[in-house]
C-alpha positions in Angstrom: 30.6 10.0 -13.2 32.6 7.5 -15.7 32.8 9.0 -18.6 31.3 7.1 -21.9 32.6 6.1 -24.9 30.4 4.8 -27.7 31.7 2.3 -29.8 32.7 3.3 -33.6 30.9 0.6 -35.3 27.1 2.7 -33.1 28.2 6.1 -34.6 25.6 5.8 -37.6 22.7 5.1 -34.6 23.9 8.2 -33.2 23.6 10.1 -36.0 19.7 9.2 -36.6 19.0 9.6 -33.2 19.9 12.9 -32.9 19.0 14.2 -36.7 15.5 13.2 -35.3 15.5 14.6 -31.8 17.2 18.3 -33.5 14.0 17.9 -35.8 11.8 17.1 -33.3 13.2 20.3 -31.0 12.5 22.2 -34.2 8.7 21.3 -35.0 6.6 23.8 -33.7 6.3 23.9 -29.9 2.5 22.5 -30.5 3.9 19.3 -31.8 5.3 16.4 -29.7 6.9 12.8 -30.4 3.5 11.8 -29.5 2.3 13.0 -33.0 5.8 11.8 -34.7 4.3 10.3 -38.9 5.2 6.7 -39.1 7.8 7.3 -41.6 9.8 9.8 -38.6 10.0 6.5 -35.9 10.9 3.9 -39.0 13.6 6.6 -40.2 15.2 6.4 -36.5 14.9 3.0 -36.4 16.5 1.4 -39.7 19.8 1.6 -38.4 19.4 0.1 -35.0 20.4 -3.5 -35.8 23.0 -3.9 -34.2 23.0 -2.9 -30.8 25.5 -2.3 -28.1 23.4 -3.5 -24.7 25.9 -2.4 -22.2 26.3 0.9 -24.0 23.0 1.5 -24.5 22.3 0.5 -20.1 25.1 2.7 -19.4 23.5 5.9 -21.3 20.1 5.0 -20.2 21.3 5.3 -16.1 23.1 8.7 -16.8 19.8 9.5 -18.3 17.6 8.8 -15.3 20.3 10.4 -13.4 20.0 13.7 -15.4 16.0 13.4 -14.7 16.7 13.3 -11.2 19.1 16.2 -11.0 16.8 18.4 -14.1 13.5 17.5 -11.5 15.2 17.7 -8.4 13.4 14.6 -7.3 14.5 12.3 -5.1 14.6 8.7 -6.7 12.7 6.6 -8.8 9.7 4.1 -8.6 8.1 1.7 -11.3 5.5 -1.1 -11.1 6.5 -4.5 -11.6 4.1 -7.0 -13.5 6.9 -9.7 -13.8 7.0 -9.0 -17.2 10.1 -8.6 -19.5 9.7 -4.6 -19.5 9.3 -3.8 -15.9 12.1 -6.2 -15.5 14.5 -4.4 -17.2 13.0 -1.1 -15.9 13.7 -2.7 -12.5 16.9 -2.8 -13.4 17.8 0.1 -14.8 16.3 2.2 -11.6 18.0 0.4 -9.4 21.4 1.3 -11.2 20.7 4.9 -11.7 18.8 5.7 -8.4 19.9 2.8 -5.7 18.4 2.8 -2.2 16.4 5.6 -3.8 14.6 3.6 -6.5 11.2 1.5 -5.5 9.0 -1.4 -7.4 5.7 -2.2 -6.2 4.2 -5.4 -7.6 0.5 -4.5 -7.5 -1.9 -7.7 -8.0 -5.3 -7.9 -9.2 -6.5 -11.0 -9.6 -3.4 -11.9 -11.1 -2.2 -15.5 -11.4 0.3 -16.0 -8.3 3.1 -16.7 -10.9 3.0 -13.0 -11.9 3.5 -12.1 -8.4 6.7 -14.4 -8.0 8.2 -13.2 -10.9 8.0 -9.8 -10.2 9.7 -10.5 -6.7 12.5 -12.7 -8.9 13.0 -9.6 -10.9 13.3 -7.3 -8.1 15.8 -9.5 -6.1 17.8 -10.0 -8.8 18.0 -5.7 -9.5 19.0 -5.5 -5.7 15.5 -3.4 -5.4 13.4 -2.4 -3.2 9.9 -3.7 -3.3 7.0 -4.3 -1.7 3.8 -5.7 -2.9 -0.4 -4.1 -2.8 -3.2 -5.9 -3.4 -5.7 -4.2 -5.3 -8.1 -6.9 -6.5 -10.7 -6.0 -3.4 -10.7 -1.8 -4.1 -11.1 -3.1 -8.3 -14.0 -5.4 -7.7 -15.7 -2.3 -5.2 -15.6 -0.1 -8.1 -16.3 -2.3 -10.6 -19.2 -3.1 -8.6 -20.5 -0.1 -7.5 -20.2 1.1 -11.4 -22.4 -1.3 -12.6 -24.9 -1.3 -10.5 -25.3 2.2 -11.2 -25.2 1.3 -14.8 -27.6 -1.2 -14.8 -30.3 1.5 -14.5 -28.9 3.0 -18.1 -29.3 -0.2 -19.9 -25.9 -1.7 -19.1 -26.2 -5.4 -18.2 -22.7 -6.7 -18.6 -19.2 -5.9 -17.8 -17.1 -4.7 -20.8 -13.8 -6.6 -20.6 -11.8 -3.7 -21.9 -13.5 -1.1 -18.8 -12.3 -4.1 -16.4 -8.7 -4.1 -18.0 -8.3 -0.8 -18.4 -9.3 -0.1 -14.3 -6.5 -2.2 -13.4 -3.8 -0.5 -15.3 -5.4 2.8 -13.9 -5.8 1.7 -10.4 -2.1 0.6 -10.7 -0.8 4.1 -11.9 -2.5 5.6 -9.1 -1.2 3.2 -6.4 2.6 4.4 -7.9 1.5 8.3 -7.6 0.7 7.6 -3.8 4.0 6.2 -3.1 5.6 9.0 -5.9 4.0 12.2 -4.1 4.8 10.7 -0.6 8.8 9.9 -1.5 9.1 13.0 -4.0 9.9 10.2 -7.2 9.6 10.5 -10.3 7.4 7.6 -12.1 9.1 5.4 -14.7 7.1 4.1 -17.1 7.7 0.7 -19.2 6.4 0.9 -22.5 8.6 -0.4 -25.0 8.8 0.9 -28.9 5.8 -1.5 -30.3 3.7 -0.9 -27.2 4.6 3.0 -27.5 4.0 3.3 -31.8 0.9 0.8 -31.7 -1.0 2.6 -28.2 -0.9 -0.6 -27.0 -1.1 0.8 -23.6 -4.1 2.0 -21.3 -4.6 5.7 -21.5 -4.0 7.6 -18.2 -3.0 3.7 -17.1 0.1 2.4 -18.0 0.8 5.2 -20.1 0.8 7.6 -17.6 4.3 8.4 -15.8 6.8 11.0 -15.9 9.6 9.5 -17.6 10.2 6.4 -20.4 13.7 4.9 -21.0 12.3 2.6 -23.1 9.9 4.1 -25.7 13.0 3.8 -28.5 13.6 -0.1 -27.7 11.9 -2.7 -29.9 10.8 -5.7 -28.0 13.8 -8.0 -29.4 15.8 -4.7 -28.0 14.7 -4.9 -24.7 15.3 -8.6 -24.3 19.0 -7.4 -25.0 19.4 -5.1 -22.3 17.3 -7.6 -20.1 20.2 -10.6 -21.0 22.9 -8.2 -20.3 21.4 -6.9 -17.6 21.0 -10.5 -15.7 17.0 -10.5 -16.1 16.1 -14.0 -14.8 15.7 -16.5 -17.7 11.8 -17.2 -16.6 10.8 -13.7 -17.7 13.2 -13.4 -20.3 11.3 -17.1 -22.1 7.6 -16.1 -20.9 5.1 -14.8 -23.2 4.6 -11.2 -22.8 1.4 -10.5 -21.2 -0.2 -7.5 -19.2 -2.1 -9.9 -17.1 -5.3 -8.5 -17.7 -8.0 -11.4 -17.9 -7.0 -15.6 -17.3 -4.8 -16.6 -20.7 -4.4 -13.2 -22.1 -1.5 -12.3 -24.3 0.0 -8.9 -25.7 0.5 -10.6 -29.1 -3.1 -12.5 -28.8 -4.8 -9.4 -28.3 -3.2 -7.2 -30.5 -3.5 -9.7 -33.4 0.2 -9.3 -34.2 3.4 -10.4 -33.3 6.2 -8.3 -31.8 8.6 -9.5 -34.1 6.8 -8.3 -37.4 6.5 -4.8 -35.4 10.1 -4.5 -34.6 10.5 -5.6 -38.3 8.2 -2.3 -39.4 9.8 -0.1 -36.9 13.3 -0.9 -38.2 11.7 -0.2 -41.6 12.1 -4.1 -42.9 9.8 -5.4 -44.9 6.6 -6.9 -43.4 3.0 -8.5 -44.9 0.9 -5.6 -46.3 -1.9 -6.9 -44.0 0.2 -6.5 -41.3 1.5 -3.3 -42.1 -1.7 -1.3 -42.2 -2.7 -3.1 -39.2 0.1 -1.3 -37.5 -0.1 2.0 -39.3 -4.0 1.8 -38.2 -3.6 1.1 -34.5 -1.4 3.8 -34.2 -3.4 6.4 -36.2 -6.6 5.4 -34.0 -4.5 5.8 -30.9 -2.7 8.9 -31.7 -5.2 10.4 -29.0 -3.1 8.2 -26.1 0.5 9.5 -27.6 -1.1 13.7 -27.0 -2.5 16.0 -24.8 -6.5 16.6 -24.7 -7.4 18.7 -27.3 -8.1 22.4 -25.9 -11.3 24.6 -27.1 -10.2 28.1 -27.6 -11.8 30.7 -27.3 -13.3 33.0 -30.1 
């Protein structure tokens, strides 16, 4: 493998990254990143301003790589939504893992211009694909649950248990096709989505691996220009396609900009800033493993 060089003007970026991974690998073995204080992901991000894409895409393929070779797994596989994240992801798996790396667009009553624009990101990676309907197995279970539920009292569907059965219906479709190649599952989250839980637990949030959970939104869209992300995705409104019209930014009540601006420890409206420091207290539960009774 080509061996790297990092620029001199990235060594300070190097330096907080690792002072914060050696004290991470230092905590007690009972602690993870998932449980990392605010203060601990703004410290690693405040000198990330200026980033080096093509550094940064080189490291993050020798990293997949390494999870290949550590796992001894055979490639990699990620879902594509046609969003900027999975874009990039697309890209990146495809570079680290070739003919061995997979995207599966997975539809659920999605708007057909999600679908295209996952196919657009995939051709332009070079990846494989191929594409599962899963809108008729959703509404069966959706369905069948309620009907059930309707003896308990229930008489309407909770938006959030529809949303959150796609993303998890989605994760399991990308375990199939995991187990049966021997891949490892990439997830997509970026650093917002990742710090805020703005991510379904056991859904989206569930894979093996994430490349991107240090990446602010704004630093994704880097690696997505450099990496030859078509301009569509790179302009379109970030959305999880969950319901007709919904946004990330809509539903979370908060731009990604004024997150990346807390994450990078920049000033930001104090409404805004406990917003953030709240979401991601209430969703430190998504970030850790179940809490275990022991026994007395």
């Amino acid at each position: 493998m080509q061996s790297l060089t990092k620029p001199k003007r990235s060594r300070i970026r190097s330096s907080a990254l690792e002072s914060g991974r050696r004290s991470l690998r230092n905590q007690s073995k009972k602690e993870t990143a998932a449980a990392w204080p605010a203060a601990r992901w703004k410290n690693l991000w405040g000198c990330f301003d200026n980033v080096n894409a093509q550094w940064e895409i080189d490291h993050i393929v020798e990293w997949l790589q390494e999870q290949l070779r550590t796992t001894g797994t055979n490639g990699l596989v990620a879902g594509l939504s046609g969003g900027l994240d999975s874009s990039v992801t697309a890209q990146l798996i495809q570079r680290a893992a070739g003919t061995h790396s997979l995207g599966i667009i997975m539809p659920i009553h999605s708007n057909p211009e999600d679908a295209l624009d996952a196919e657009a990101a995939a051709k332009a990676a070079g990846l494989r694909f191929y594409t599962l309907d899963l809108s008729s197995e959703h509404s069966s279970i959706m369905d069948a649950s309620f009907a059930a539920l309707h003896s308990l009292g229930v008489d309407k569907h909770p938006r959030m248990a529809d949303a959150n059965l796609r993303a998890r219906l989605r994760m399991s479709a990308l375990y199939v096709a995991a187990n049966a190649l021997g891949y490892l599952v990439v997830g997509t989250d970026n650093a917002a989505e990742f710090f805020t839980g703005y991510f379904t637990k056991f859904g989206d949030g569930a894979c093996d691996i994430l490349p991107l959970a240090e990446f602010t939104k704004s630093e994704v869209r880097e690696l997505g220009q450099t990496l030859g992300v078509p301009a569509q995705i790179l302009q379109r409104a970030p959305s999880a396609g969950l319901w007709e019209g919904q946004t990330d930014e809509g539903e979370m009540g908060l731009s990604y900009a004024v997150i990346d601006d807390y994450l990078k420890g920049r000033p930001v409206p104090s409404d805004e800033k406990e917003r953030i420091e709240r979401m991601h207290k209430n969703t430190e539960h998504k970030r850790s493993l179940p809490p275990i009774y022991h026994r007395r």
